[in-house]
N, C-alpha and C positions, 0 to 999 in steps of 0.2 A: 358523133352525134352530140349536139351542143343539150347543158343539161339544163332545166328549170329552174327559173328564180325564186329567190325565197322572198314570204312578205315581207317581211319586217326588214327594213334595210339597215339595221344593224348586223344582224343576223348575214344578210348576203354580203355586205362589208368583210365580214370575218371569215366568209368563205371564201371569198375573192384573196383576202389575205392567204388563207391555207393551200389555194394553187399556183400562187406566185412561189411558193414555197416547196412548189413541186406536188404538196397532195392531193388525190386525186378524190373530186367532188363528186357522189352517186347522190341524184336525187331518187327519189320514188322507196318509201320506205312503209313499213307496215305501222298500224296500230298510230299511234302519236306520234311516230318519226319522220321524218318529211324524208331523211335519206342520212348517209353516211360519209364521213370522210376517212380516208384510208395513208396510212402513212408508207415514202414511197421507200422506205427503208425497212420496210417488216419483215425481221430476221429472226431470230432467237440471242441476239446481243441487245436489242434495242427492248429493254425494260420485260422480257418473256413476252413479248407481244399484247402483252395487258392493255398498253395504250398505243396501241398502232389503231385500232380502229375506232371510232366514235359517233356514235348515235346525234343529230343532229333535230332537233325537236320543233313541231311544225309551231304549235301555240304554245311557247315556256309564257312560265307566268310572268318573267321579268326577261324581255328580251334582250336590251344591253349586258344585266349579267349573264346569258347564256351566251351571249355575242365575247365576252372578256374569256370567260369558259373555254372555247371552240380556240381564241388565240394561244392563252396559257397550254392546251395541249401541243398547239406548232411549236409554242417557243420551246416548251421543255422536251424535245423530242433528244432523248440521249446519242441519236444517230448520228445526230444533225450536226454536234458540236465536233 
């Protein structure tokens, strides 16, 4: 099932980035979260799991910086390297 787009297209930019990268993008999220992106290495080696998962926010107040945000968690993923 293919997932929903996000408004801001910085924002979907950055998610687009996060599945090329393998993780996997959940839209539909509760409360102020549009959805979640999940990393595809979530173990107990990769940072205790602290940042395998991440809240992805429907309305941030500055969407570029949550767009910069959502990449810095792919790039720093300890699995990855």
């Amino acid at each position: 099932m293919a997932r929903g787009s996000h408004a801001k297209k910085e924002i979907e930019a950055a998610l687009v980035y996060a599945e090329k990268n393998g993780w996997r993008v959940q839209s539909g999220g509760k409360g102020h979260a549009w959805g979640k992106i999940y990393c595809p290495y979530n173990d107990a080696e990769c940072r205790c799991g602290e940042f395998c998962i991440s809240s992805v926010w429907s309305t941030p107040k500055n969407p570029g910086n949550h767009a910069k945000h959502l990449r810095r968690i792919v790039d720093n993923c300890t699995a990855r390297r």
